[in-house]
C-alpha positions in Angstrom: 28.7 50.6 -38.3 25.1 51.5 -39.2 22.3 49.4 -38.3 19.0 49.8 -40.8 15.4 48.9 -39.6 14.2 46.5 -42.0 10.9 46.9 -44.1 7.6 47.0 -42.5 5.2 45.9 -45.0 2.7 46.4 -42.3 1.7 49.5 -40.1 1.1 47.9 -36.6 -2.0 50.4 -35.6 -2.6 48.6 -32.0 -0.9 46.0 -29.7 -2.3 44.4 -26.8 -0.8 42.2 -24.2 -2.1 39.5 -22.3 0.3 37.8 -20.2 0.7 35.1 -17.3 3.2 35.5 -14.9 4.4 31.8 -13.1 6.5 32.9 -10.5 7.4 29.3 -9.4 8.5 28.4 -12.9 9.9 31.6 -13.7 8.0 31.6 -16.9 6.3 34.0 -18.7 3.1 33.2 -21.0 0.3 34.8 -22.9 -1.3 36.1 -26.2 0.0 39.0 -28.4 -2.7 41.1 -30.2 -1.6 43.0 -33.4 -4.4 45.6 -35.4 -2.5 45.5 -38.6 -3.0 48.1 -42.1 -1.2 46.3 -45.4 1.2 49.5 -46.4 3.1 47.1 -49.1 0.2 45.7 -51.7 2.3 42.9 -52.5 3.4 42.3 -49.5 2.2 38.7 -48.2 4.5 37.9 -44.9 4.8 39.8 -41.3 8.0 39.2 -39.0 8.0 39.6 -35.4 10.7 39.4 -33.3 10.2 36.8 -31.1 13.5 35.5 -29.4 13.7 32.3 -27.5 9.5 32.0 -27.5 7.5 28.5 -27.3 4.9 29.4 -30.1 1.6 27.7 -29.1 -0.4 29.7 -31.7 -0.5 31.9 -34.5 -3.7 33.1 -35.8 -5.2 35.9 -38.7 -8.9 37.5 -38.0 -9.6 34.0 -35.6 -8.3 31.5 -38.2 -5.4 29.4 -37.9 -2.2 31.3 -40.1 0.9 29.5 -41.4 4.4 30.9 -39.5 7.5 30.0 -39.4 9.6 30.4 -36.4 13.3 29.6 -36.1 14.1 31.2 -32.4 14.6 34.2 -33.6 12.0 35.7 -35.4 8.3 34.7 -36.5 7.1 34.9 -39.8 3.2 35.0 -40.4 2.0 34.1 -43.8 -1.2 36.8 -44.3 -3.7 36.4 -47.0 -2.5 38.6 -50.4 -6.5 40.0 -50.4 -6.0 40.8 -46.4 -5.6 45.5 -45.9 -6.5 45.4 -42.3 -7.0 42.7 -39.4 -6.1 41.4 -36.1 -2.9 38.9 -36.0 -2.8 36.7 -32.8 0.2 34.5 -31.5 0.3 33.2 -27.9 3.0 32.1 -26.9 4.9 30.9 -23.3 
């Protein structure tokens, strides 16, 4: 069978990682940095996948952003007049 990528309203121009490594938990924490171009003009949502993450925040250009997240995948809610920006979500 054929799997197909699905759309990607957004280009993803940079990604940086910051992450905390707790050896004595076994846990893994820190903040993912996204430098995002709109490529779809009506395009209003951005998924991440995001599997088996404790969310702690989700923000747009330093402002709190609406998600959804259901253990699989994150879905960021971006403002309709928003081309280009920086899309935060730290997580553990």
């Amino acid at each position: 069978s054929r799997v197909f990528e699905r759309d990607r309203p957004f280009l993803v121009r940079h990604l940086a990682l910051d992450l905390r490594l707790d050896v004595e938990r076994k846990r893994v924490g820190g903040a993912a940095r996204l430098r995002l171009t709109r490529v779809d003009a009506g395009a209003t949502t951005f998924e991440l996948d995001a599997v088996a993450f404790d969310i702690r925040s989700v923000s747009w250009e330093g402002k709190a952003a609406a998600f959804r997240y259901d253990g699989q995948r994150i879905e960021v809610t971006l403002p309709a007049d928003a081309e280009a920006g920086e899309l935060r979500v730290e997580y553990e």
